[in-house]
C-alpha positions as CSV (number, residue, x, y, z in Angstrom):
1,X,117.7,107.6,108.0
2,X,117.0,106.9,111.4
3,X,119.1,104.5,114.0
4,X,116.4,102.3,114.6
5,X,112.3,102.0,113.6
6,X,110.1,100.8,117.1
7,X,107.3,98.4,116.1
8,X,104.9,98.0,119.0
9,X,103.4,94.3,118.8
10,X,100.5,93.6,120.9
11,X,98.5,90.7,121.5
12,X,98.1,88.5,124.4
13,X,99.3,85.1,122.7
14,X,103.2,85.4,122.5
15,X,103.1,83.2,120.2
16,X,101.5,85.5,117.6
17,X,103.9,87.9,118.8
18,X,106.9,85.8,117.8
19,X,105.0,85.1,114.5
20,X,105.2,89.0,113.9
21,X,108.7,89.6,115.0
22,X,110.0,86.4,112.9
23,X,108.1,87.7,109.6
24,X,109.1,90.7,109.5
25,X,112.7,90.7,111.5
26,X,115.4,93.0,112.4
27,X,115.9,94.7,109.0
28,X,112.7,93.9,106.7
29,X,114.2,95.6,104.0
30,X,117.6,97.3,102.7
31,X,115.8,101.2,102.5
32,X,114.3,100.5,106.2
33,X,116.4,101.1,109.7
34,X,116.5,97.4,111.6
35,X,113.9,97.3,113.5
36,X,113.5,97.3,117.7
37,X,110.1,95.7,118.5
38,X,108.4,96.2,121.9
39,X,105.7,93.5,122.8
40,X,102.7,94.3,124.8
41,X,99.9,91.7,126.4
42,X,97.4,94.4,127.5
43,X,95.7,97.8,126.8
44,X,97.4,99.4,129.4
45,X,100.9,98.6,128.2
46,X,99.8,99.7,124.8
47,X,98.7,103.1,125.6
48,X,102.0,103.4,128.4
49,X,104.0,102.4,125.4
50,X,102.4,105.0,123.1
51,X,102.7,107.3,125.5
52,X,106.3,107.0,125.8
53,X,106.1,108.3,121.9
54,X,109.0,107.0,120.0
55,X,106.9,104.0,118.2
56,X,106.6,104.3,114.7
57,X,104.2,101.7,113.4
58,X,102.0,99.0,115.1
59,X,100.7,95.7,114.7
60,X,97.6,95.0,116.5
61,X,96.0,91.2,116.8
62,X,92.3,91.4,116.2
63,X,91.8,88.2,118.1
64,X,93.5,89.3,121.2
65,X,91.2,89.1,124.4
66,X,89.5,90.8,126.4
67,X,90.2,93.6,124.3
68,X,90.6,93.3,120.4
69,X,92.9,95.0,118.2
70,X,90.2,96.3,116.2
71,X,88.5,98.2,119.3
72,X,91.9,99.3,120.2
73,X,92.9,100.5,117.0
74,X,89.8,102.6,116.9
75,X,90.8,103.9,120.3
76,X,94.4,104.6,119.4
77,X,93.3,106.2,116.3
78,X,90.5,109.1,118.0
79,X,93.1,109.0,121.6
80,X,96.5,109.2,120.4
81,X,97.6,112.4,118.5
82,X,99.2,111.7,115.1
83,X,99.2,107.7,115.8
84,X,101.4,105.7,113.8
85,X,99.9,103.8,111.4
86,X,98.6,100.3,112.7
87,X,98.5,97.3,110.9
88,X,95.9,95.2,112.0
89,X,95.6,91.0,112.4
90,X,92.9,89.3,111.7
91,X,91.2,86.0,112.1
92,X,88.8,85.9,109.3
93,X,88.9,87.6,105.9
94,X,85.1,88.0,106.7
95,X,86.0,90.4,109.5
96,X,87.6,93.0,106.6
97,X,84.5,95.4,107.1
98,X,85.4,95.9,111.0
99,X,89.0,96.2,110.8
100,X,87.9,99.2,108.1
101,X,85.5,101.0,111.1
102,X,88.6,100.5,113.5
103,X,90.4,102.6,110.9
104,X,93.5,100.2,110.7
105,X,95.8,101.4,108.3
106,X,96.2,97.9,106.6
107,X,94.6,94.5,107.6
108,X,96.0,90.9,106.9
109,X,94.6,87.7,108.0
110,X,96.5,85.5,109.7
111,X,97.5,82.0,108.6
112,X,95.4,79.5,108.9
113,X,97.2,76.5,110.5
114,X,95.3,72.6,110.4
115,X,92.2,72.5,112.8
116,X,91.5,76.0,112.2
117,X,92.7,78.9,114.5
118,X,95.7,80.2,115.0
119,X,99.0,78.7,116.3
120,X,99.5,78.4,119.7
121,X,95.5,79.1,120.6
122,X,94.2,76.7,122.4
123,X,93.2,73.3,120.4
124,X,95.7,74.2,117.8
125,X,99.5,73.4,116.8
């Protein structure tokens, strides 16, 4: 088994980032390495990241702006030879169908906190 896994988190609410790296934290489960996550805000830490190599799985916020995880997952996925899989975040279960053309390897909504949105957006919790 290797040392450590790298899980690159990207979105440009940190908040949603700390609600990824808190889920999931340092050792998610026994059969799994703990777990080194490297936060990025914008595309073009992303793709430094990625081009780095050494990440081994991503989580990608669909709601992020200007650019969505969705578009950059499709990006990733025809750019970035033999990508690690990307699990994508959405806001809506109604948005299912795009996060299949961005070819996400798995999609989950995120939680739905009171007043709609998602914590730490603006007008919510």
């Amino acid at each position: 088994m290797q040392a450590t896994a790298t899980v690159l988190v990207y979105s440009d609410n940190s908040a949603t980032r700390e609600q990824v790296r808190l889920a999931a934290g340092r050792r998610p489960a026994a059969d799994v390495p703990p777990v080194r996550y490297v936060e990025c805000a914008t595309l073009p830490a992303v793709l430094r990241e990625l081009e780095h190599g050494g990440v081994d799985a991503c989580v990608l916020d669909g709601e992020t702006s200007p650019v969505g995880g969705m578009g950059v997952c499709r990006q990733l996925k025809d750019e970035i030879f033999q990508c690690p899989p990307v699990l994508l975040l959405m806001g809506r279960p109604q948005d299912a169908w795009l996060a299949t053309w961005s070819r996400a390897d798995a999609a989950v909504t995120l939680p739905a906190w009171p007043g709609g949105g998602r914590r730490g957006a603006p007008g919510c919790p």
